[in-house]
C-alpha positions, 0 to 999 in steps of 0.5 A, spaced: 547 520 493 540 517 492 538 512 496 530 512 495 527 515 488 523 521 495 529 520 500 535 523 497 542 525 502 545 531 500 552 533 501 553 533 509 550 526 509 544 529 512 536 527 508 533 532 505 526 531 507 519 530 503 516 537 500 509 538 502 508 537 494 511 531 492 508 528 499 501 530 496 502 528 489 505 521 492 499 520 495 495 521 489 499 516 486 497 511 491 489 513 490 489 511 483 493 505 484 487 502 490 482 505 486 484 501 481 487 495 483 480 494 487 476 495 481 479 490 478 478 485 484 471 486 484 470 487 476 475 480 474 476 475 480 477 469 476 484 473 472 486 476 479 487 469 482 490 467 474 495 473 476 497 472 482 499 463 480 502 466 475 507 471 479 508 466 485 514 462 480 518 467 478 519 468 485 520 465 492 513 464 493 510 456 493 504 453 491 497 456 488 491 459 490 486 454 487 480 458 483 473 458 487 466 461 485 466 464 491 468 471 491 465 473 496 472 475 499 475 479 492 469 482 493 471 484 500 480 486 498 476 490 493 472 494 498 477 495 501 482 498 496 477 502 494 477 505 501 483 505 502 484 509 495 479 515 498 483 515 504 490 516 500 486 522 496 484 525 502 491 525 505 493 528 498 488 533 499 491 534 506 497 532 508 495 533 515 489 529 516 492 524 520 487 520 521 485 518 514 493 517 514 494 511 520 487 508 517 491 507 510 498 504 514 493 500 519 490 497 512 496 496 510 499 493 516 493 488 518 493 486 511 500 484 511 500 480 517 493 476 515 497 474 509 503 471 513 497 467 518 495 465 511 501 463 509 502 459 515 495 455 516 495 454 508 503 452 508 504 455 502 508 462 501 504 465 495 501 468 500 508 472 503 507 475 496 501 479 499 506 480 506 512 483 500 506 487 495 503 490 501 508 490 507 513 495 502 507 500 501 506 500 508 513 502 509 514 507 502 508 510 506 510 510 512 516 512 511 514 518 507 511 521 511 516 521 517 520 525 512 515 530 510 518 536 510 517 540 517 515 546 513 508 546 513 502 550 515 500 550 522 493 546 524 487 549 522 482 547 526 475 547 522 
């Protein structure tokens, strides 16, 4: 039975863990996904905000984010993905680095709060789409990695 497209439970109830590989092509994933998202932050600020108002109504998500020429803050979120892209590659290449590992989930996690704040002091909930979109990539992350078959090599220290 599946309970996740990496988790699966296998006959005694029990779930398999993450291969190394699907872990590492996971992270790939996630570096394209930033690298490109952060690029089109940067490259289309009046479009990212056209899309965000657009999405918030098919959900539970309430008023609009008013475009502005200051994209000083876009220019900042996209940056950001951008790094946040590197370190995912670098997990990829090495799952075991740690490191660049809790710098994605730290950006993820931070980004997630500050959403909700802003959703509070602005009153208006299409800022918790920023909390759902990047609050699931923290837990898929996360999760992920706990999972992460325990059959890998040991630390090398170079």
């Amino acid at each position: 039975m599946e309970i996740c497209s990496w988790f699966t439970k296998n006959l005694s109830g029990r779930v398999k863990l993450m291969p190394l590989q699907t872990f590492k092509k996971f992270m790939l994933f996630w570096a394209v996904c930033f690298l490109g998202v952060g690029l089109f932050f940067i490259f289309y600020p009046h479009q990212t905000i056209r899309l965000l108002n657009f999405i918030a109504p098919f959900g539970p998500f309430s008023g609009f984010i008013l475009p502005h020429f200051d994209y000083f803050w876009l220019a900042l979120a996209g940056s950001m993905m951008m790094t946040v892209s590197y370190l995912c590659y670098e997990v990829y290449k090495n799952p075991l680095n740690s490191t660049a590992l809790r710098g994605v989930l730290i950006a993820k996690g931070a980004s997630s709060l500050f959403f909700v704040a802003s959703a509070l002091r602005a009153h208006q909930t299409i800022y918790l789409l920023g909390t759902t979109i990047d609050g699931l990539i923290f837990l898929a992350i996360l999760l992920a990695y706990q999972n992460l078959k325990k059959d890998r090599p040991p630390l090398s220290r170079e």
